[in-house]
N, C-alpha and C positions, 0 to 999 in steps of 0.2 A: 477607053478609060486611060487616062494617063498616072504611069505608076512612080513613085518618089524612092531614092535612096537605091538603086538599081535593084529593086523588086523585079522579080520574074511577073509579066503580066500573068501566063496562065498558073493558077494554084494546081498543085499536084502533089499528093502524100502515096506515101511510099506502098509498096504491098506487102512490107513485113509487118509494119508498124507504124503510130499515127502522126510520125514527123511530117511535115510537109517542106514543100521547097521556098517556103516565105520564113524558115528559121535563118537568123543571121549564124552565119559563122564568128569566130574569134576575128578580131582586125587586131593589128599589131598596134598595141592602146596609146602610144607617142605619137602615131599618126592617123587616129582618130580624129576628124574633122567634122563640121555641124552637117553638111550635106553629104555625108558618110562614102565621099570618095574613096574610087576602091572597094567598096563594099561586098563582100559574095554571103552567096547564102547556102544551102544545105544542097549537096550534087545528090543527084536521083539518077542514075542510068537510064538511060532510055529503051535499052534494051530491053532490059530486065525490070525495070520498074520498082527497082531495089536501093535504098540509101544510104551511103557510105556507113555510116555506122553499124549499120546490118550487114554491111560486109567486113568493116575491121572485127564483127563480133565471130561472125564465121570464119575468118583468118586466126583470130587466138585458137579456136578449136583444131586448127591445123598443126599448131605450133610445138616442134619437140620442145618440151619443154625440161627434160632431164640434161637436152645437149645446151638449150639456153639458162641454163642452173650453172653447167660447168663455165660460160663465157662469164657470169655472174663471178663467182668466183675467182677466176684468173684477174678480174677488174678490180676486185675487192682485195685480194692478196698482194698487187700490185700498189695498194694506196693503205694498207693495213698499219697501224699506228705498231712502233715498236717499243714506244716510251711512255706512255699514255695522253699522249697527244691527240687530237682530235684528227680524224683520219680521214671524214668526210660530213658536209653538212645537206640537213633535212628543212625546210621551209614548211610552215605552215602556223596552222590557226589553232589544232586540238581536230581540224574535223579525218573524217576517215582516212583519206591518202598518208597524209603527216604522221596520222600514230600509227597506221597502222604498217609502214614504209620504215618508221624509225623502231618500234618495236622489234619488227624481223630482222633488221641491220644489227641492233646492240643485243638482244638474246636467243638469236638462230643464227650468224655470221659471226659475233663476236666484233662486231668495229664499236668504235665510240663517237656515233655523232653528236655534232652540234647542233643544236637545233634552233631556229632562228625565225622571230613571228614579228608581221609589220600589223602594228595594232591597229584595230578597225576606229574609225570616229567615235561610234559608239558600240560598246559592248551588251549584247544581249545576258539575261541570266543566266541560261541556258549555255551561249556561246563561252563566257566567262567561265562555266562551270568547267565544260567542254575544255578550255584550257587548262586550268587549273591540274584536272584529271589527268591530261596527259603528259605534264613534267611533274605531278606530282605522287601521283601514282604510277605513272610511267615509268617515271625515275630515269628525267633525264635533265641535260644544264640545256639552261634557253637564253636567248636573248632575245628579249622583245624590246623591238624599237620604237619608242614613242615620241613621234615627230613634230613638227613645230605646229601647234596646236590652232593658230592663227591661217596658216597657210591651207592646213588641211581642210580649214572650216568654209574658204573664200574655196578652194577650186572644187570642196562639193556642190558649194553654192552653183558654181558654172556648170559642173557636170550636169548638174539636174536643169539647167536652164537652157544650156544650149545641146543636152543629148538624151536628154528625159534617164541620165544615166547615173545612180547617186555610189554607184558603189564604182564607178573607175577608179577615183584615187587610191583605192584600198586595192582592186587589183595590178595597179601601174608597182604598188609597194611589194605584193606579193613577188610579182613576178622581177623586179629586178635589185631589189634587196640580197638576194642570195648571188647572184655573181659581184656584188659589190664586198659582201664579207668574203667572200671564198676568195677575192684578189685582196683583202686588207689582212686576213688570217692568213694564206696562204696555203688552202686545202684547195686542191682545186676538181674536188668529185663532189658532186651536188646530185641529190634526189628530188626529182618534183613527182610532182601526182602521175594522175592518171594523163593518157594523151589524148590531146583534143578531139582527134580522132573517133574517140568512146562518144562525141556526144554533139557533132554536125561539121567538122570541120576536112575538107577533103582528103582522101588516102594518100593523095599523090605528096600532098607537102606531110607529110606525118611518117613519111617509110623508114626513118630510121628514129630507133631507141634516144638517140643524141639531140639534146637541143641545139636547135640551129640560132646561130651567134643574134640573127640576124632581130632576135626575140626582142634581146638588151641592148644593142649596139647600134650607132650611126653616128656617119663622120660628120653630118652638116645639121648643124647645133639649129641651125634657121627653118627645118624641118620641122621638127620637133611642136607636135601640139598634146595640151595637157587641159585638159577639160573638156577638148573642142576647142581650145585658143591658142595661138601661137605663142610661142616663148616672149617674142619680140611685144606682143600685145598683152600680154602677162606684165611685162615690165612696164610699159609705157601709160597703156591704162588701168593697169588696176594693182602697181607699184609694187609689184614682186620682184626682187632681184635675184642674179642666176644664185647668190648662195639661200636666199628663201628656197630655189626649186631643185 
């Protein structure tokens, strides 16, 4: 049987739990391509028959977490607003990680984030509410970025045609929005969610707390694909230019 998108032929799920090894991992979403180069998917030890998330889950249960409070700390003390300045920014939608990440920061730490939301194409009631709630109840300042309305609506169009994928453009926004303010603000402590880790992506690229650059950044612009389509074909055929993307 021949397998597509570098699918492990044999299926195999875990023995903690019903992930199997045909879950894709996260792929870095600017070099997303239609025939999903690069692609991995959920590591299973062979040893053990156990899969990475059931082991980052048994790895928190190991973790001092009184002496990981105090490294918390020294981080936060070191970027702590002394004028009321914003001191560090939080990314997100309203959903769990965002409030409940910005929460603990501004009334158990004492900092003052900013918090900063790349609006979805379309807002659910729910999800709307979801926001609403948490700068308004929360009682926090947002910036929510609402981007050019045209553009966002052509490369979902491609997302869903060339990656069966309608929600990448909303996470290309998620994900590198926030070091885009944090270098136009000039905070440069950023909180994201949870790590990939919690939910199929290998232990080996995840060991450390710190985002790796390598999330938001690349030097060769001609790399770069956003839908599933290259920059250069963004522009050429379907007349996006680089300040539309």
């Amino acid at each position: 049987m021949k397998t597509l998108f570098n699918l492990p032929e044999k299926v195999i799920f875990c023995k903690k739990c019903v992930l199997s090894n045909q879950r894709a991992s996260s792929i870095l979403e600017f070099k997303h391509q239609k025939k999903r180069k690069g692609a991995k998917y959920l590591n299973i030890d062979p040893k053990t028959g156990v899969c990475d998330p059931c082991k980052f889950h048994e790895k928190k249960s190991k973790i001092n977490w009184d002496k990981r409070e105090k490294k918390l700390l020294q981080l936060l003390d070191k970027h702590r607003s002394k004028n009321g300045d914003y001191d560090c920014i939080v990314p997100g939608s309203g959903g769990k990680d965002s409030a409940y990440a910005s929460h603990i920061l501004k009334y158990k730490y004492g900092m003052n984030p900013l918090t900063i939301t790349w609006s979805p194409i379309m807002y659910t009631d729910y999800g709307y509410a979801n926001y609403k709630n948490w700068i308004e109840i929360g009682g926090f300042d947002n910036l929510l970025f609402k981007q050019n309305g045209r553009v966002l609506k052509k490369l979902t169009k491609l997302s869903i045609q060339n990656l069966l994928h309608p929600f990448q453009p909303f996470i290309l926004g998620q994900k590198n929005l926030a070091p885009k303010m944090a270098l136009n603000f000039k905070i440069p402590l950023v909180f994201y969610g949870e790590s990939e880790a919690e939910y199929g992506n290998p232990i080996a690229e995840t060991a450390t707390a710190q985002r790796n650059s390598s999330y938001y950044t690349i030097s060769d612009s001609s790399q770069i694909h956003l839908a599933g389509v290259s920059v250069r074909e963004l522009n050429e055929v379907h007349g996006l230019s680089p300040n539309d993307l």
